[in-house]
N, C-alpha and C positions, 0 to 999 in steps of 0.2 A: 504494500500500500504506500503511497506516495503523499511526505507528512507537506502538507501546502503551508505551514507554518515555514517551515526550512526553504522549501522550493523560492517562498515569493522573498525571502532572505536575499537568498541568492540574485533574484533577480534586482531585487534594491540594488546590493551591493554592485552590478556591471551598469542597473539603468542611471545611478544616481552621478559616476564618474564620467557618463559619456554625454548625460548633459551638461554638467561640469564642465566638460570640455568644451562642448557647444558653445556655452557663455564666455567661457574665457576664451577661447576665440574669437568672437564677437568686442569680447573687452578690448583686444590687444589691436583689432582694428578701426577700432573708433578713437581708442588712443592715441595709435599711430598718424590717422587723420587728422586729430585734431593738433599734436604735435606738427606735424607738418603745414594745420594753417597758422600755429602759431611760430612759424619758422625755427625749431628747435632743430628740427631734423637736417634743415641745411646748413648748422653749426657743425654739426658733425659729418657735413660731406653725404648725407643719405639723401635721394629723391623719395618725397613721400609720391606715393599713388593714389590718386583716385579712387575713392571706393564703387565699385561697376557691383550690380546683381553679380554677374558672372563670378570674380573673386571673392565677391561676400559670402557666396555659397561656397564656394574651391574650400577659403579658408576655414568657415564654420564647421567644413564636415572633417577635413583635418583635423581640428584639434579633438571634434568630438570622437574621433579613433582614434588619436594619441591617450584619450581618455580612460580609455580601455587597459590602457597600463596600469592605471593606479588601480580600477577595480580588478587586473590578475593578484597586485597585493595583499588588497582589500578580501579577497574570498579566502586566498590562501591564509593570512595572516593580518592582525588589526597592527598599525604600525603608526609611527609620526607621521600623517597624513602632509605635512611641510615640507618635511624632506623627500616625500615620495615625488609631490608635486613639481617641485622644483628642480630635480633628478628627470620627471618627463620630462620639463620645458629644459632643459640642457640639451637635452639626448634630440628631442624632437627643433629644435632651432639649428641645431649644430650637426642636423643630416639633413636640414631644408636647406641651409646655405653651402657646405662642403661638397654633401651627395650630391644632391637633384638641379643646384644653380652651381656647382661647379668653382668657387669660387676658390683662391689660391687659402693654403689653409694659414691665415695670419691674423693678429689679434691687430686689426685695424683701428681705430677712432668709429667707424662704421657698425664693427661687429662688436662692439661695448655698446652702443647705440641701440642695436636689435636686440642682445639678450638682456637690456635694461627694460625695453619696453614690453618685454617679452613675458618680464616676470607680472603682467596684468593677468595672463594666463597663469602662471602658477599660483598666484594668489586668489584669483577665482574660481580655480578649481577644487582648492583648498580649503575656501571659506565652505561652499554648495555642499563639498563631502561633509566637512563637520555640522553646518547646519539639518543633515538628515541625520546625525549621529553613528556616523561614522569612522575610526582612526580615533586618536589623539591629539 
């Protein structure tokens, strides 16, 4: 028999990180935008972007399966939800810029700039997880 108490657990724990992740992705581009109309981002040599439908969706649905990392933590083990957080957004900004845009692997002025702003998502992620009570 299948106990539905445990089952919808389980599903908390993978549904609650992957909108988690939703949101702070969304956080991290409206940040970004808005840094960029207030000209922060061309202190530091970054072109901000336009936000288009098209990459507001790209982005959103990335972070919400980067999301998915913290809830593999989350099922297997209740952990500092902070540090899990923050250990995705490292992992997941520093294979979006390296891996997939290829970029020379240097700590630029630039790439201080993205994994600053970057941490909107870890911190959103972070706050959503403990606000459903989960982690630490």
């Amino acid at each position: 028999m299948v106990d539905l108490a445990r089952f919808s657990q389980w599903v908390a724990r993978i549904a609650v990180p992957f909108f988690g992740g939703f949101l702070g992705a969304i956080g991290v581009a409206l940040v970004g935008y808005l840094l960029g109309i207030a000209g922060v981002s061309a202190l530091f040599g970054v072109t901000a972007r336009p936000i288009t439908q098209q990459s507001l969706q790209n982005i959103s649905w990335g972070g919400a399966m980067w999301g998915l990392v913290p809830a593999a933590f989350l099922i297997l083990k209740k952990g500092n939800i902070y540090l899990i957080s923050l250990f995705t957004m490292i992992v997941a900004v520093t294979y979006g810029m390296f891996v997939l845009f290829k970029l020379p692997l240097a700590l630029t002025v630039g790439t201080v700039y993205t994994y600053l702003v970057n941490l909107t998502y870890a911190i959103i992620l972070a706050l959503t997880i403990k606000a459903a009570g989960f982690g630490k």
